[in-house]
C-alpha positions in Angstrom: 20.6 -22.2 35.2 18.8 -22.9 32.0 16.1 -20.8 30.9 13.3 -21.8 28.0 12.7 -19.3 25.3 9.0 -19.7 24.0 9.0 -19.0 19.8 6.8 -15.2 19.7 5.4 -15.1 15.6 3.6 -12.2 14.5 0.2 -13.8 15.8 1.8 -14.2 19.0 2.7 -10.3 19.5 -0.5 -9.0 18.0 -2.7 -11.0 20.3 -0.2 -9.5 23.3 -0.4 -6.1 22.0 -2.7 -3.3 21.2 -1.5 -4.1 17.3 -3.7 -5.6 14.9 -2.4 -8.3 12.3 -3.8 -5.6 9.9 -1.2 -2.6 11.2 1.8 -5.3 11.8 4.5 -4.2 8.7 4.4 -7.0 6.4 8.2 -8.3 6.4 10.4 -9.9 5.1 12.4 -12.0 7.2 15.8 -13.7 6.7 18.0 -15.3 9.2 15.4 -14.2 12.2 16.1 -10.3 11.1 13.2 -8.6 9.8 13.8 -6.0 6.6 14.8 -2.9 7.3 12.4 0.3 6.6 15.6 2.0 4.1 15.2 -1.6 2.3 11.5 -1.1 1.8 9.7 0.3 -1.4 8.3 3.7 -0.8 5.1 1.9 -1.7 5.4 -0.4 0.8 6.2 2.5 3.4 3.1 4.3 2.2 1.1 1.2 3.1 2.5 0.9 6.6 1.8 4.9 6.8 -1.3 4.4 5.8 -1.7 1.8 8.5 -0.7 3.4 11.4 -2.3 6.3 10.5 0.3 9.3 9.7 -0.6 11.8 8.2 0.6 14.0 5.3 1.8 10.5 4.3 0.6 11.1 0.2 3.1 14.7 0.3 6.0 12.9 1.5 9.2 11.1 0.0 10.3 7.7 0.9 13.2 8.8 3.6 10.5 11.2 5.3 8.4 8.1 5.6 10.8 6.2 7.1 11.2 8.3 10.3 7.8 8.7 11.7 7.3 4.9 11.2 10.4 4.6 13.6 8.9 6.7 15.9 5.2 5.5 15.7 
C-alpha cells in the first residue's frame, strides 16, 4: 500500500495551528533537521522567549532559556 506524504513548510503549520509566523523560531534548517536550541545564540533564545512570552526571560542565562522553550 502506498501512502502520499504532502510537503508541511512553516506557513503550512502556522495556518494549522494556534502559532503565528511571528512566534514560529526562526531556523535554521539542514538536511530537513531544524537547529537545535543548545546550537542557538542566547540572543536568539531571548528572541523566541520573548515570543512566546516567558517570563523572567531578561534574568536568565542561555541554558535556563533553553528549557522552558522545550516545554512551551
Amino acid at each position: 500500500m502506498k501512502t502520499s506524504r504532502r510537503h508541511c513548510g512553516i506557513k503550512d503549520i502556522a495556518k494549522n495551528s494556534l502559532l503565528s509566523l511571528q512566534t514560529l523560531p526562526i531556523l535554521e534548517i539542514k538536511d530537513g533537521e531544524a537547529k537545535p536550541y543548545n546550537k542557538w545564540t542566547k540572543k536568539e533564545l531571548y528572541e523566541q522567549a520573548k515570543n512566546v512570552g516567558i517570563e523572567g526571560r531578561s534574568k536568565m542565562k542561555k541554558k535556563e532559556l533553553i528549557l522552558p522553550l522545550r516545554n512551551n
